[in-house]
C-alpha positions in Angstrom: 135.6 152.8 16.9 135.0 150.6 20.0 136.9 152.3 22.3 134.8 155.8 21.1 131.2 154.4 21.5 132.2 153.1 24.7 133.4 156.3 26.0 130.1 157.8 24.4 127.7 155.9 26.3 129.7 156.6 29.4 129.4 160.1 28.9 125.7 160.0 28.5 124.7 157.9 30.7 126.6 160.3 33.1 124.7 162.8 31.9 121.2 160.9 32.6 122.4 160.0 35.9 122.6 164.2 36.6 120.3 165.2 34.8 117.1 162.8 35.8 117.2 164.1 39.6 116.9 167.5 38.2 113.4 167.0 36.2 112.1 163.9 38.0 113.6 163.7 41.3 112.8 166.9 42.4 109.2 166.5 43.9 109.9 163.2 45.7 113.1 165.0 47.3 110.5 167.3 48.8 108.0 164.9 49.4 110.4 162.7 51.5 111.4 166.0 53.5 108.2 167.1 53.5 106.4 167.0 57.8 103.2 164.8 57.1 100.3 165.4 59.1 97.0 164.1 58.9 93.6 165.4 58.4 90.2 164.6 59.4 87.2 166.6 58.8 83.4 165.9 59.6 82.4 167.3 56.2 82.8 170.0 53.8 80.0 171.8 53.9 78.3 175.1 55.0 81.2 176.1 57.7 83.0 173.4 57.3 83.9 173.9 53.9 86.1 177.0 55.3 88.0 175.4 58.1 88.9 173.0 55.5 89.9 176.0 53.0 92.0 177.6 56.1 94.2 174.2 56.3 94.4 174.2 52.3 95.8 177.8 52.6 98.0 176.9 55.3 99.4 173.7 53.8 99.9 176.1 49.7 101.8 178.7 51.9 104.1 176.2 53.3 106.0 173.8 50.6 107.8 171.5 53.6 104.3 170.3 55.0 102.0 167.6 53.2 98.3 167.6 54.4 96.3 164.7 53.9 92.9 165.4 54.5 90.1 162.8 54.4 86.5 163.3 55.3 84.7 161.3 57.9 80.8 162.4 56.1 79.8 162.5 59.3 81.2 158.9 60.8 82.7 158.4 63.9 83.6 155.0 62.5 85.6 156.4 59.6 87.2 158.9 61.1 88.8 156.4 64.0 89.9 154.3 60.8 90.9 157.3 58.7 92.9 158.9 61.8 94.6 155.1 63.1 95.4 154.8 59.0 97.8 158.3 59.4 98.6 157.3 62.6 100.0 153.6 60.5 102.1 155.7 58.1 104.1 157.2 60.2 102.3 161.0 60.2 103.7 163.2 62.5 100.9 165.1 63.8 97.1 164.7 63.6 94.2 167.1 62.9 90.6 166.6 63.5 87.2 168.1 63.6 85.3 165.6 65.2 82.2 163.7 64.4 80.9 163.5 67.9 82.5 164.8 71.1 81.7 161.8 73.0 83.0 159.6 70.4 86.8 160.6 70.3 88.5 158.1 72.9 89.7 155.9 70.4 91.4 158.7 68.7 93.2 160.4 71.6 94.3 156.5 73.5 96.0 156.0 69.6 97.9 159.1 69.4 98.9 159.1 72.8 99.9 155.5 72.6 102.1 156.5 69.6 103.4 159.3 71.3 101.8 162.3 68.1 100.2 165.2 68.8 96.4 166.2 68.7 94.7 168.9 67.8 91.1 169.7 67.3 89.8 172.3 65.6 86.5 173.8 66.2 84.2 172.0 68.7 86.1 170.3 71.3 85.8 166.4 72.4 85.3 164.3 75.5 89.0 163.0 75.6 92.5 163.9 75.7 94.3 166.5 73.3 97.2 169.0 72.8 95.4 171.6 71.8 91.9 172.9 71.3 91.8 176.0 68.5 88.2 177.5 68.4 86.0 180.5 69.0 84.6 181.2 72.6 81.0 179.0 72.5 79.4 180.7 74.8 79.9 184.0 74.3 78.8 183.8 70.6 75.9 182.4 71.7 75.7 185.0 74.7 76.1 188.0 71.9 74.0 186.8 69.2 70.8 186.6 72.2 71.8 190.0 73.6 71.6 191.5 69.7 68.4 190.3 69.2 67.1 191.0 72.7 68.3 194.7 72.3 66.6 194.8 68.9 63.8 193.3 70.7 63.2 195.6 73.2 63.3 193.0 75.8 59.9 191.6 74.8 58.6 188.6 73.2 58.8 184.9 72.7 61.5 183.0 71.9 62.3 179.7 70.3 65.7 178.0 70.3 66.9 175.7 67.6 70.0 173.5 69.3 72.2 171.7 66.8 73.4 168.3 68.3 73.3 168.1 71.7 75.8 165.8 72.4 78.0 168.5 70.9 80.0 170.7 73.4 79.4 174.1 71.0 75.7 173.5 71.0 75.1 172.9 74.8 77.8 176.3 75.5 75.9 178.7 72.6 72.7 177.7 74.0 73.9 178.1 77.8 74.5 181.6 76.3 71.6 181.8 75.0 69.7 181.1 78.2 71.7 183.2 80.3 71.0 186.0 78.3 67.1 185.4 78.6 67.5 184.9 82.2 68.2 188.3 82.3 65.3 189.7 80.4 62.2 188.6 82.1 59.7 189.5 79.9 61.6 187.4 77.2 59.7 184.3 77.1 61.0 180.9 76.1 58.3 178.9 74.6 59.8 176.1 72.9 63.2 174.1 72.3 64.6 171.9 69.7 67.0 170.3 68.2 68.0 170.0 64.5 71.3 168.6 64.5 72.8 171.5 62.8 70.5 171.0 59.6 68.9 172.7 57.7 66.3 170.1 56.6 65.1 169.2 60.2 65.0 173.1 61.0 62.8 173.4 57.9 60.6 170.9 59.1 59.9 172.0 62.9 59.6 175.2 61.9 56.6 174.4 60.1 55.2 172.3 63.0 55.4 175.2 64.8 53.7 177.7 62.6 50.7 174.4 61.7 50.4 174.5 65.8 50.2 178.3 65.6 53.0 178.9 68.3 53.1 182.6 68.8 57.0 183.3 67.9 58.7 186.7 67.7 62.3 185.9 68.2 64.1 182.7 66.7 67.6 182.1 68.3 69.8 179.1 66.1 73.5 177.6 67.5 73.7 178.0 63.0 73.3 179.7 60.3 71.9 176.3 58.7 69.4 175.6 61.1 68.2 179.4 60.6 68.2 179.6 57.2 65.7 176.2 57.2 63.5 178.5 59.7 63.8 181.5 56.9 62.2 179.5 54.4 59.6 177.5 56.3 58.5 181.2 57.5 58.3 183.1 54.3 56.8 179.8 52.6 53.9 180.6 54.9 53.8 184.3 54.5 54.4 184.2 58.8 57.9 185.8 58.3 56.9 189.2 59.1 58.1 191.1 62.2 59.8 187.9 63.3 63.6 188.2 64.2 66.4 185.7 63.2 69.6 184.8 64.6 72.5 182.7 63.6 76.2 181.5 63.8 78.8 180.9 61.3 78.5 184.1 58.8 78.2 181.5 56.1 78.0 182.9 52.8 74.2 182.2 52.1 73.4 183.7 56.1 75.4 186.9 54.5 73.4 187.2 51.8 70.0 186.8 53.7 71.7 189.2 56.1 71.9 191.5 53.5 68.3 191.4 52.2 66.6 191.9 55.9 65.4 188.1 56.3 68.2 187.5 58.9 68.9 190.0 61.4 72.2 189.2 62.8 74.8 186.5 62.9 78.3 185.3 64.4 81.3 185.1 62.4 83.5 183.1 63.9 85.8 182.6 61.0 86.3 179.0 59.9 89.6 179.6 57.8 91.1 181.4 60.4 90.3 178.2 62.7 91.9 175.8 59.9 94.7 177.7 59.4 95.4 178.4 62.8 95.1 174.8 63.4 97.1 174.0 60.6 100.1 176.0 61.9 99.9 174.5 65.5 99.9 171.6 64.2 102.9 171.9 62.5 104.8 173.7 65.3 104.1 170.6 67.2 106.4 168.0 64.7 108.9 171.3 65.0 108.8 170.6 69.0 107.1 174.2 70.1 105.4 173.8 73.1 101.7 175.4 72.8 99.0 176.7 74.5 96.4 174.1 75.2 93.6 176.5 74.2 94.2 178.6 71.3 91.0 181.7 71.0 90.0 182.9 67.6 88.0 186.1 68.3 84.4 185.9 67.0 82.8 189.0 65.2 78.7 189.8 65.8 77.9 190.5 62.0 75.2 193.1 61.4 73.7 193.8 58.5 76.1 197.1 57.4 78.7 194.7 57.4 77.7 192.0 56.0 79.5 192.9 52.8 82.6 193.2 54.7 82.5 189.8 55.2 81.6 188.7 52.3 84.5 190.1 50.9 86.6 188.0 53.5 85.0 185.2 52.8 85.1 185.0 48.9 88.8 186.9 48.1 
């Protein structure tokens, strides 16, 4: 009877020994082949929230990559930690959209120094990096001026809201903006501001404007956010009529407004093409592809026939 039991508990734990790897072992298996790269975002919200969803696609489709994606809240501080953290563990690549553009050196000295790809996504920094993966600044900000011009007739005044300016993508969209007016001289540029991208701040200038009685007919945004803030500071004041709108992104809200006539035009540049894009490149760098340091993702000028179009893209 001895002899038996003992060749019974041989036998199962045989058994155990095969079948544990098979219901437990599985997922750290893939985990330890998985590539890790990591992630750091300036927020999710408005646009960022879909360059964020293009990475999450990108990372679903792909079962041999593990994304770790932390978000700064708008801290250059904790993005430097959150990026040397990944940078600590051993990740493979790194993927940012960056707080500030001036603020980046830290980041690029510690990748370089540990010899792991960069890439940015979005608006481009000060410093070093592998590759940039964005929309053309300029020219979105170069076609969103020249729609309302047109619509315009090449008359009236203009004010300009500019999101940070220490940002690269606000200086180019408003160069494109101003290059545009240069060209239409009775377009008149009466006053200049910046919001930092929010809605809030736009909210609030916009009704300094309208309490100073600034005669307005064309307002040109680097965002949707920023436009949307001028929206509803105008129609709180019953000024909103006649006055023409324009925005970037193609944000989901700016669609809608879009849609009802309040907003006559904005710029989809497609944030979860961006992520996803950048996603991929990233990747292709721990695979040792060589890549293009610039990598374009065309912009669309979003009218209001196709706003549901768009919508549809942005919501399937």
């Amino acid at each position: 009877m001895i002899k038996e039991k003992k060749i019974f508990t041989l036998s199962f734990l045989f058994m155990v020994m095969w079948v544990l790897p098979v219901f437990c072992g599985g997922s750290s298996e893939r985990a330890k082949e998985n590539v890790k790269i990591g992630v750091s975002v300036i927020s999710v919200e408005a646009f960022q929230y879909y360059i964020k969803l293009g990475i999450d696609n990108y990372d679903k489709e792909n079962t041999n990559t593990l994304f770790d994606i932390r978000i700064a809240d708008n801290d250059m501080e904790t993005q430097i930690k959150d990026v040397n953290d990944f940078l600590t563990m051993g990740y493979q690549a790194i993927l940012i959209r960056a707080v500030d553009s001036e603020g980046t050196a830290p980041i690029s000295e510690a990748c370089k120094k540990a010899g792991v790809p960069l890439i940015v996504v979005n608006s481009s920094i000060g410093s070093s990096y592998d590759t940039f993966v964005a929309s053309e600044e300029k020219a979105m900000g170069k076609a969103q001026a020249a729609y309302l011009a047109e619509l315009a007739k090449g008359q009236g005044n203009v004010a300009i809201f500019v999101g940070d300016p220490n940002a690269e993508g606000a200086r180019m969209r408003t160069e494109g903006f101003h290059e545009v007016l240069d060209s239409y001289p009775d377009l008149r540029l009466i006053v200049e501001e910046s919001a930092f991208w929010d809605r809030k701040q736009a909210y609030d200038i916009s009704v300094n404007w309208i309490e100073a009685g600034l005669p307005i007919d064309i307002i040109m945004a680097n965002n949707d956010e920023m436009v949307i803030g001028a929206i509803s500071a105008y129609k709180e004041a019953g000024k909103d009529g006649g006055l023409l709108f324009g925005g970037v992104d193609a944000t989901e809200e700016a669609l809608r407004l879009l849609k009802e006539g309040s907003l006559q035009v904005t710029i989809f540049q497609n944030g979860i093409s961006q992520g996803y894009i950048a996603a991929k490149t990233a990747y292709e760098y721990t695979q040792g592809k060589k890549l293009a340091s610039y990598i374009d993702v065309p912009y669309e000028v979003v009218t209001p026939d196709r706003a549901d179009e768009i919508l549809q893209q942005l919501t399937k």
